[in-house]
C-alpha positions in Angstrom: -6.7 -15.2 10.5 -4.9 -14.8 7.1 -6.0 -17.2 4.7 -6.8 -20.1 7.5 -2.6 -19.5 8.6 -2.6 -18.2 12.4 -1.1 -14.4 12.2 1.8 -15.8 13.9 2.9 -18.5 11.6 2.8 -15.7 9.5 5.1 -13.5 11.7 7.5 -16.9 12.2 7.3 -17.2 8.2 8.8 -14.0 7.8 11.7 -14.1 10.6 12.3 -17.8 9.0 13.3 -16.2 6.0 15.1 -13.4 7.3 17.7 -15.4 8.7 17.9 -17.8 5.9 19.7 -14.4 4.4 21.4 -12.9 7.2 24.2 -15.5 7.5 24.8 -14.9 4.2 25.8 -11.6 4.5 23.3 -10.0 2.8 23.7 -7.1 3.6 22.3 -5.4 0.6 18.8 -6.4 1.3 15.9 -3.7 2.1 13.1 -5.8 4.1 9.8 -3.8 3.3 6.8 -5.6 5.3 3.4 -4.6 3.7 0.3 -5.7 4.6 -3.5 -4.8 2.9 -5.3 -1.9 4.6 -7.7 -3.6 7.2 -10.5 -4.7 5.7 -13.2 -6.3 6.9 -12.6 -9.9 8.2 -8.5 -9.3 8.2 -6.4 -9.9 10.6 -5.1 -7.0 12.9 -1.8 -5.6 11.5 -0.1 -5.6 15.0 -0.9 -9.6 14.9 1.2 -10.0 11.4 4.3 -7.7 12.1 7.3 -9.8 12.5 9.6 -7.5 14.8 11.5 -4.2 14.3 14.6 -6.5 13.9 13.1 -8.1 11.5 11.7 -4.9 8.7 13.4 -2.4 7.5 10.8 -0.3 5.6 6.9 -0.8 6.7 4.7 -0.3 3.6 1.0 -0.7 2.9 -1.3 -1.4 -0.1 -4.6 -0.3 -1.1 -6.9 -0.5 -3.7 -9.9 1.3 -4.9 -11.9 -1.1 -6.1 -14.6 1.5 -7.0 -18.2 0.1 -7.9 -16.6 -2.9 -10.2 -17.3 -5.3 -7.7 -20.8 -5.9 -5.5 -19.0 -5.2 -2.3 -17.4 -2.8 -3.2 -17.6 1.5 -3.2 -15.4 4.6 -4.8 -13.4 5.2 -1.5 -10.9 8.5 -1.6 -7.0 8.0 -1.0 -7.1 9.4 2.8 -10.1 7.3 3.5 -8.3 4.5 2.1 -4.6 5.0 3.5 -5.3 7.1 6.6 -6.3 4.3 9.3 -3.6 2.3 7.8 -0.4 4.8 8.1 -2.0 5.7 11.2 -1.7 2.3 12.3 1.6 1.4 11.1 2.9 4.6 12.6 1.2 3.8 16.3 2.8 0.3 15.8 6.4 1.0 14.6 6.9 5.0 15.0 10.3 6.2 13.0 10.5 3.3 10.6 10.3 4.5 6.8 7.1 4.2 5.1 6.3 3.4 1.2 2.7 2.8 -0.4 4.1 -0.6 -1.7 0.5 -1.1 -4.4 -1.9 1.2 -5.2 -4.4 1.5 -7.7 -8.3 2.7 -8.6 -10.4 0.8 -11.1 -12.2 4.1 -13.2 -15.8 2.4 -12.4 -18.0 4.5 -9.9 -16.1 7.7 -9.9 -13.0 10.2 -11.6 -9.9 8.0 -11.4 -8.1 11.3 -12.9 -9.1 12.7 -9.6 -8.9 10.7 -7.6 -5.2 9.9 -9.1 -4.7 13.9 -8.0 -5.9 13.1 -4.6 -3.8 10.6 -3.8 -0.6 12.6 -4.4 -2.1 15.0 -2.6 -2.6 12.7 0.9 0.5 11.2 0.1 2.6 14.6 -0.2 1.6 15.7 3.0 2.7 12.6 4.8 5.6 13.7 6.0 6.9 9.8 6.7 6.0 8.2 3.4 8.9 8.1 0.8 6.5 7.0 -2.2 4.1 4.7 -4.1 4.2 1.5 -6.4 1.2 1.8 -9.1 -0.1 -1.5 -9.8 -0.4 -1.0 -13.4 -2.4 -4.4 -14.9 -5.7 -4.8 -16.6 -7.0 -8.0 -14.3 -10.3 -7.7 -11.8 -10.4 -4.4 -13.1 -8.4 -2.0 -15.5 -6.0 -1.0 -13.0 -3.9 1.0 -15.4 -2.6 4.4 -15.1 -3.5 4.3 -19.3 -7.1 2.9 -18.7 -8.9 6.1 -20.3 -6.5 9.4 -21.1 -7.7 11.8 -18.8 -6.0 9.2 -15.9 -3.0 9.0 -18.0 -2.5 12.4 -17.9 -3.7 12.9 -14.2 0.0 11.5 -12.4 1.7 14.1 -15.2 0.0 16.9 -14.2 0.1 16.3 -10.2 3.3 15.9 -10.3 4.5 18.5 -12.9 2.6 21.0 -10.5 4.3 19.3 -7.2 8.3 19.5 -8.2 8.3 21.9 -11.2 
């Protein structure tokens, strides 16, 4: 269960809204479904998805919450993302996949690195198209600023990567 709401009121949610805009002719609208990587206690993603019909881009978020919170570890980017793709891909093969939030607090490990290692994973997923960076100081200091040597991790990574 999501939040006490059955997975499928969740699923009927989303197909609700979906054809509030399709009689409208809008047309021009990109439906990108993301759910959390599982996690302990979440619902299975299969339960949530509302219908090929019904998404046009699957996406996922994750977090690395590193050691800022008591439950939490430093978890790597394919430890983190792997099941996940892997599960949206068994689920809906062929759809178009985006990391729609990412981030790594700095607390328990290198988030420079560990910024390098996800672009890594991510570049060598042949079916993911790219990543949204959650970039907020709240729970913890998500930015990509939060100390330099992470704001000058994503330059580097990706100055080697498409130079």
């Amino acid at each position: 269960m999501t939040q006490g709401t059955q997975p499928s009121s969740y699923a009927a949610a989303w197909r609700h809204i979906h054809d509030l805009f399709a009689p409208k002719g809008a047309d021009n609208v990109k439906w990108v479904w993301a759910p959390n990587v599982q996690f302990e206690g979440s619902s299975p993603v299969a339960d949530l998805y509302p219908g090929d019909d019904y998404v046009d881009v699957l996406g996922v978020d994750g977090y690395n919450w590193g050691t800022t919170q008591s439950w939490s570890t430093w978890v790597e980017p394919a430890e983190l993302f792997g099941p996940g793709l892997d599960e949206l891909r068994n689920l809906v093969p062929r759809k178009p996949i985006l990391v729609t939030e990412v981030e790594s607090a700095d607390a328990g490990g290198s988030k420079a690195e560990w910024i390098g290692a996800l672009v890594d994973f991510l570049t060598a997923q042949d079916d993911v198209s790219g990543f949204v960076w959650f970039d907020h100081d709240k729970e913890a200091d998500w930015r990509l600023t939060s100390t330099p040597e992470s704001a000058a991790a994503l330059a580097d990574v990706l100055g080697r990567k498409y130079r």
